[in-house]
Steps between C-alpha positions, in 0.01 A plus 500: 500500500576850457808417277246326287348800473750743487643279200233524266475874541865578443513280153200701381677856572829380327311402212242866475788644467697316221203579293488828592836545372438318210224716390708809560788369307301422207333843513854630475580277240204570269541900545915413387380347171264783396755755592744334255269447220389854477882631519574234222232617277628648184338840244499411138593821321366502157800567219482819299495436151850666367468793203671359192823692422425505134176634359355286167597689213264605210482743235320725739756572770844293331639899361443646816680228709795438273496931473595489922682154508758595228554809768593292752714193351729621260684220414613438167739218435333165500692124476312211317648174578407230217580132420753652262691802699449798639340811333557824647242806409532884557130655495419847410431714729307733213204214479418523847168331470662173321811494684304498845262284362784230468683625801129404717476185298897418591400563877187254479698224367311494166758396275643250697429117351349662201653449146630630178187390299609667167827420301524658193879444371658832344248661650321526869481313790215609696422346896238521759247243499484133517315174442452478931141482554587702809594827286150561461448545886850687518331736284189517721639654761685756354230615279398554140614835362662593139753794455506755264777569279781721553680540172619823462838505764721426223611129505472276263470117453879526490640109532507451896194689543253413715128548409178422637225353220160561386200370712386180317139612468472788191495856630613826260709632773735235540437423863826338638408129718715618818562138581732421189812635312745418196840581479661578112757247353475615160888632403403873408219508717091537365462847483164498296327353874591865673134698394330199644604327833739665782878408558537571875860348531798340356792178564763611668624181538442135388383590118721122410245380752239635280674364214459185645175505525408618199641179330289261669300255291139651489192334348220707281369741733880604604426293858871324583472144421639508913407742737744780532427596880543842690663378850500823646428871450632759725636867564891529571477867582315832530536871381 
């Protein structure tokens, strides 16, 4: 009789305490799972928006960069690689504002993919631009700025010479488009062009290249019948 009791009694203190336990080791468990979650948890730092390396040019502040960046990158011999050859160009160091002005544009990658737009045999050929609808946004980010002449260092349209034209909009000053330039064919050279647009360099190499492309078959408006690309433009060495 008293094992019948004694029984009972023992079951139901084996059993009060497997559930105290189990309370205890789910307390435990619980507090493990918060711990983790708030050492997991993660700060998003917001990204600071980088300063742009080049500032937009304009007419307002283009002299006064070009004025400290010819100061610092003095290169002046420049390679263009075409679909016909290699042209090699020595730039003046006397034009400062037009030979770092195509010195910058070099180091942008401007001129590479544009074209030789303007044949004119016995005569000019004169690169810089293209038909790519992209040119336009090329542009863009650079900026929109015009030159000033800078006639009076002495050189002349001598054949060879390298020149930068007229702005295509009308201005008495002759205003130079930074973006473009012709090189002379012409056998003698064009001597009655020095008063009005800026020779800032000449072939030192590669003028049968020019040749070359002077000859291609052009149709009214002087644009090659096929497009005469500019692969690559860039500097092969420094003052």
């Amino acid at each position: 009789m008293r094992f019948q009791l004694v029984f009972p009694m023992a079951i139901g203190c084996v059993l009060l305490l497997l559930n105290c336990e189990d309370k205890q080791s789910s307390k435990k468990t619980n507090t493990t799972v918060i711990k983790d979650s708030t050492l997991n948890e993660t700060k998003i730092i917001p990204k600071k928006k980088a300063n742009p390396e080049f500032p937009v040019l304009s007419d307002k502040n283009a002299m006064e960069f070009f004025l400290e960046y010819e100061k610092e990158n003095k290169d002046d011999k420049v390679r263009i690689t075409t679909d016909f050859g290699i042209i090699e160009i020595q730039l003046y160091t006397k034009t400062k504002f037009h030979r770092a002005n195509f010195v910058y544009l070099t180091k942008r990658n401007y001129f590479n993919g544009t074209q030789f737009y303007r044949v004119v045999k016995d005569f000019v050929i004169q690169g810089g631009s293209s038909d790519d609808y992209n040119l336009a946004k090329r542009r863009q980010k650079i900026g929109k700025y015009l030159l000033p002449p800078d006639t009076k260092q002495g050189y002349t349209h001598k054949r060879g010479a390298i020149s930068m034209p007229s702005s295509e909009m009308e201005n008495a000053y002759k205003l130079a488009s930074p973006f473009q330039f012709f090189i002379i064919q012409r056998n003698g050279g064009a001597d009655y062009l020095d008063k009005d647009y800026t020779v800032f360099g000449e072939v030192t190499s590669g003028m049968d290249v020019v040749d070359k492309i002077a000859n291609v078959k052009t149709d009214e408006g002087d644009w090659p019948l096929q497009n005469v690309y500019i692969r690559k433009v860039e500097l092969i060495s420094a003052l």
